[in-house]
N, C-alpha and C positions, 0 to 999 in steps of 0.2 A: 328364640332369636327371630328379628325381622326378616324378614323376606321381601325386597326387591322386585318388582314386574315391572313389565315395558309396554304402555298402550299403543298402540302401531297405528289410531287414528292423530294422536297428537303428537306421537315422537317422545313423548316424557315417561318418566320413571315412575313410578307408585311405591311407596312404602307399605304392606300389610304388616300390620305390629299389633297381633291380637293382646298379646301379653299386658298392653295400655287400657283396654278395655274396662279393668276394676277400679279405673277413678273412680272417683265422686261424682253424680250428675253427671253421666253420658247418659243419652237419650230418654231426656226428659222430653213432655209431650210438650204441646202449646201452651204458652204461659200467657201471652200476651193478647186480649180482645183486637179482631183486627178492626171494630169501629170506634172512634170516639165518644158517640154520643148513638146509643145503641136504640134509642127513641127517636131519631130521627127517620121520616119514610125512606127508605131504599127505593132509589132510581131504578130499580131494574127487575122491582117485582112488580105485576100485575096490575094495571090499575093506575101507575105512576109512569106511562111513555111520555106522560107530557114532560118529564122532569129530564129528561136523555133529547139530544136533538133525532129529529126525523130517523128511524129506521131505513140501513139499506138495503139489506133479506129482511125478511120474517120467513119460518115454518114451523106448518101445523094446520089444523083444522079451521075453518072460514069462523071469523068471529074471532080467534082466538090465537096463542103463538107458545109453538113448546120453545122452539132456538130465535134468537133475536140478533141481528147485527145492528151496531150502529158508531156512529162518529164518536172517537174519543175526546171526552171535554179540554182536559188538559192533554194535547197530544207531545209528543217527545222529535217527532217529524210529522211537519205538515207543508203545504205548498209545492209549488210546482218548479219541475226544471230539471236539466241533467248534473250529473254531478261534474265539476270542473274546483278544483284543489286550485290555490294560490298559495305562492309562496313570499316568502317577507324575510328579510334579514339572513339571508344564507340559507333560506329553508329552515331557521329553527321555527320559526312562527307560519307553518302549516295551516291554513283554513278549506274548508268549503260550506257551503249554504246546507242545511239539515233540512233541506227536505221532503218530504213523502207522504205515507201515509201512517195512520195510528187508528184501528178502528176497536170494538170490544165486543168479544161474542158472547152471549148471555144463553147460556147451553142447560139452563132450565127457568121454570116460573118459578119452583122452590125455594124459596128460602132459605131451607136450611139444609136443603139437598150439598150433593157433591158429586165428583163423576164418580165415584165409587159407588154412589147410589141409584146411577141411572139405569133403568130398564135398558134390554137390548137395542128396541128400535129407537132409542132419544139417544143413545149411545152412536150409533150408524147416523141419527139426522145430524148431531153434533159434527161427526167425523166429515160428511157430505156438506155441509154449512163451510166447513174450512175448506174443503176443495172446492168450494164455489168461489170464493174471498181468494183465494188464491191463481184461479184461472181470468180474474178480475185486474186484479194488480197486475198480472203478466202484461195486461194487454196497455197498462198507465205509463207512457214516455217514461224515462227517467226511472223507473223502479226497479235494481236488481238484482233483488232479490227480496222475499217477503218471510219473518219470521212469527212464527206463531208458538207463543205461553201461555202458561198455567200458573201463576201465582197462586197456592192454597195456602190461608195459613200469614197473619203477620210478619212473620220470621223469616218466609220468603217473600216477603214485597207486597203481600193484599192488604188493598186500603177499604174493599168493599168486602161481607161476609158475602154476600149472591153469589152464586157461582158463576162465576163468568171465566173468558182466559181474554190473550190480546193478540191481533193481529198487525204488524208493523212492515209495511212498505219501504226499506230504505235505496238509496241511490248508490250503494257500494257493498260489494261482497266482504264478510266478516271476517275477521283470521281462523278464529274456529272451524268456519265452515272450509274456509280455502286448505285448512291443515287436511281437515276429514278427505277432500276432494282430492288432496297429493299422495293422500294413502292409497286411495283404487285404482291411481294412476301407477301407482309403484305395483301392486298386487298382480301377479302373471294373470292376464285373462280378467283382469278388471273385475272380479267378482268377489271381492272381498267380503262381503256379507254372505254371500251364498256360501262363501268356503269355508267362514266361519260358523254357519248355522249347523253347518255338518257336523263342524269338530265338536260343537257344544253338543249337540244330541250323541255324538258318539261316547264324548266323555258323559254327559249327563247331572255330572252333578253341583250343575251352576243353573238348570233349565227350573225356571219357574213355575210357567204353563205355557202353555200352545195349541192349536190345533191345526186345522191343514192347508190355513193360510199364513197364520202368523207365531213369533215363539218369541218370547219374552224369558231372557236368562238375567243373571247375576253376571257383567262380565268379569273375567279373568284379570283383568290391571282395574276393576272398581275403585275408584279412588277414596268413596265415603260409603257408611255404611249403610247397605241396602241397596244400594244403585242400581237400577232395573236399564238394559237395552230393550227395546221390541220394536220387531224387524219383519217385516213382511218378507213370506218366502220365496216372493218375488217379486225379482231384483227389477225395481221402479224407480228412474232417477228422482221424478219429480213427483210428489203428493197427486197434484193436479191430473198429470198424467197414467198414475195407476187405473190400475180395475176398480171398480164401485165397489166389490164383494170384497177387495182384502183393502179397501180403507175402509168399510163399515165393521172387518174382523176385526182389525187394528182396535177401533172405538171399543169393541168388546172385551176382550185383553185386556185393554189400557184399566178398565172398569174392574177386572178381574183381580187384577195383582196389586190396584189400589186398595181394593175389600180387604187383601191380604194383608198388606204394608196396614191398616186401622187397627184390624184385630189383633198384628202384631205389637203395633208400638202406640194404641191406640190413636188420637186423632194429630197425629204426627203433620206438622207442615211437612210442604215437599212443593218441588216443581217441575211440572211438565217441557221439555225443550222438544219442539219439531224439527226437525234437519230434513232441511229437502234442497233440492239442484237450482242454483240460481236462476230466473226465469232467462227461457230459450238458451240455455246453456244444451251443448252435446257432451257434456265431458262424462266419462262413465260413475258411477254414483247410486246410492240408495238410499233413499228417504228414509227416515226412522225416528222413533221419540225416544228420547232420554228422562227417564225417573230418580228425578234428585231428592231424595227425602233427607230436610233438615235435619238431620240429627246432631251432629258437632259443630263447633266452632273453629274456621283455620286462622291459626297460630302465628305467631312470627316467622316461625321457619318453614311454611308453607308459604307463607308472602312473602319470603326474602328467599326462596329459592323456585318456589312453581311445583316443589314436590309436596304431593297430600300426601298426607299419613291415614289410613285405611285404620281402623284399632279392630273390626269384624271381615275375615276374612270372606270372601264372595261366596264360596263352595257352602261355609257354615248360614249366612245370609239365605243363601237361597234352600237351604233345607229346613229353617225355622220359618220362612215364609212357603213352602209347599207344604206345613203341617195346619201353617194359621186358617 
C-alpha cells in the first residue's frame, strides 16, 4: 500500500508507492547527447574565451583559469530596472519587464569532467565563485533575489556537455522560495533546518553523508527518487552571508553524493537547485541545495493535481546510495 507524506517546506502531499517501481524502464540512465553537433569547439573549454563574451571572475593560477564566470549569450533576464507589474483588462493580462541578470559559471576546464569529479579545492573554488556572483547581484538595483543551477545531463535542460551551472539575477521573489521562507516562519524558533538535522541524525536512516559542517540526507516527503537535501549545520540565511568553511564543506558533499548517485544509477541526469534568502531580506531561513536526479517522468496526475508519486521510498534511497 502507498503511503502518503506531508513536505512542511511546500505544504503538499507526497505519494511513496514503492510497489510502482517494477515497471518497465524506470531509471534508465542518459539517453539523449546533450550536444548537437559534438564536433563543434565548446565555448567554454580552454583556448576558446574568445567564443563567450568578456569574463566577469576568473579563478586559478596566473596564466590560467580553474572557475570562469561570464555573460550568458542567450540570457532569459537581462537589462535594467525595478520590477513594477502592470495590469490590463481586470488584471487578467498581468505583465512586467524581465529584467536582470543571466550569467554562467564554468566550474572546470574539463571537458568531460563533472562536479562529481572535482577535487576538493575546485570543489570549494566552485562553491566560493557563487558566493562572489551572489554578494554582486545583491548590490545590482532591481535584483531580488539570485538563483543558482546545475543543469547535468539533456534530460535536465544541458545544452552544453562542459560543465558549467547558471547564475540568474531576477527582480521578484519565486513562489517556491516564498513557500520554503513561510515554513521557518511558521517553525517555533525559526529553525527549521536545525531542528530537522537532529531528527534526521536521530532517526539516521535517510542520512547520506556528512560531516561537521554539512549533512546531506534523503528527505522524508522526497518526492522522486533519490532526492538529496544538503544543509549546512549552520543555520545561514543567505549563501553569500555564510562562513567560507561550510560553503567550501557544502562544495565537498555536494561532490560526494554526486560520486554516489553515478555509481549508483550510473551517469544519471540530475539537477542542482540553490535556495538562499532574497537579497537583504531578514526573514529567518537557511540556504541549502536540492539534488534532483532525473529519474522518472511526472504523469498526468502529477500535473493535474501537484502531487508526485515517489515509486523509491527515501529511507531505501538513501541506504543504496550509502553502499554505492
Amino acid at each position: 500500500m502507498s503511503e502518503l507524506r506531508f513536505n512542511p517546506l511546500t505544504r503538499r502531499w507526497v505519494a511513496i508507492a514503492a510497489e510502482r517501481r517494477s515497471r518497465p524502464g524506470d531509471f534508465v540512465s542518459r539517453q539523449l547527447a546533450v550536444e548537437d553537433d559534438p564536433h563543434r569547439a565548446c565555448p567554454f573549454c580552454p583556448g576558446n574565451e574568445e567564443d563567450t563574451p568578456p569574463a566577469l571572475e576568473t579563478y586559478g593560477p596566473h596564466g590560467s583559469w580553474l572557475v570562469r564566470v561570464v555573460p550568458n549569450l542567450y540570457p532569459a533576464f537581462s537589462g535594467e530596472g525595478r520590477f513594477v507589474a502592470e495590469d490590463d483588462q481586470g488584471g487578467f493580462f498581468r505583465s512586467a519587464a524581465g529584467t536582470g541578470i543571466h550569467e554562467v559559471i564554468v566550474f572546470s576546464p574539463d571537458h568531460k569532467a563533472s562536479w562529481a569529479d572535482l577535487t576538493d579545492t575546485q570543489a570549494g573554488l566552485v562553491m566560493a565563485a557563487l558566493r562572489d556572483r551572489f554578494e554582486d547581484h545583491a548590490r545590482v538595483p532591481g535584483i531580488g533575489y539570485t538563483q543558482a543551477i546545475v543543469n547535468h545531463g539533456r534530460e535536465a535542460g544541458a545544452s552544453l556537455e562542459h560543465p558549467h551551472g547558471q547564475l540568474l539575477g531576477i527582480p521578484f521573489i519565486p513562489r517556491d522560495l516564498s513557500d520554503e521562507m513561510a515554513a521557518f516562519a511558521r517553525h517555533p524558533g525559526s529553525a527549521l533546518f536545525s531542528d530537522l538535522v537532529d531528527a534526521e541524525e536521530a532517526s539516521g536512516g535517510r542520512l547520506v553523508a556528512s560531516d561537521d559542517r554539512v549533512v546531506a540526507f534523503c528527505p522524508y516527503w522526497s518526492g522522486s527518487p533519490y532526492e538529496l537535501l544538503v544543509v549546512p549545520r549552520r543555520q545561514a540565511s543567505r549563501l553569500d552571508g555564510a562562513a567560507p568553511a561550510d560553503v567550501a564543506a557544502t562544495g565537498r558533499v555536494l561532490r560526494d553524493v554526486l560520486g554516489r548517485l553515478r555509481r549508483l544509477l550510473d551517469d544519471v541526469a540530475y539537477n542542482l537547485v540553490f535556495h538562499s534568502a532574497p537579497h537583504h531580506s531578514d526573514s529567518p531561513f537557511c540556504w541549502h541545495v536540492h539534488v534532483l536526479p532525473n529519474t522518472t517522468t511526472a504523469a498526468g496526475f502529477e500535473m493535474g493535481t501537484g502531487v508526485r508519486i515517489n515509486v523509491v521510498p527515501p529511507e531505501q534511497a538513501a541506504a543504496e546510495l550509502r553502499l554505492a
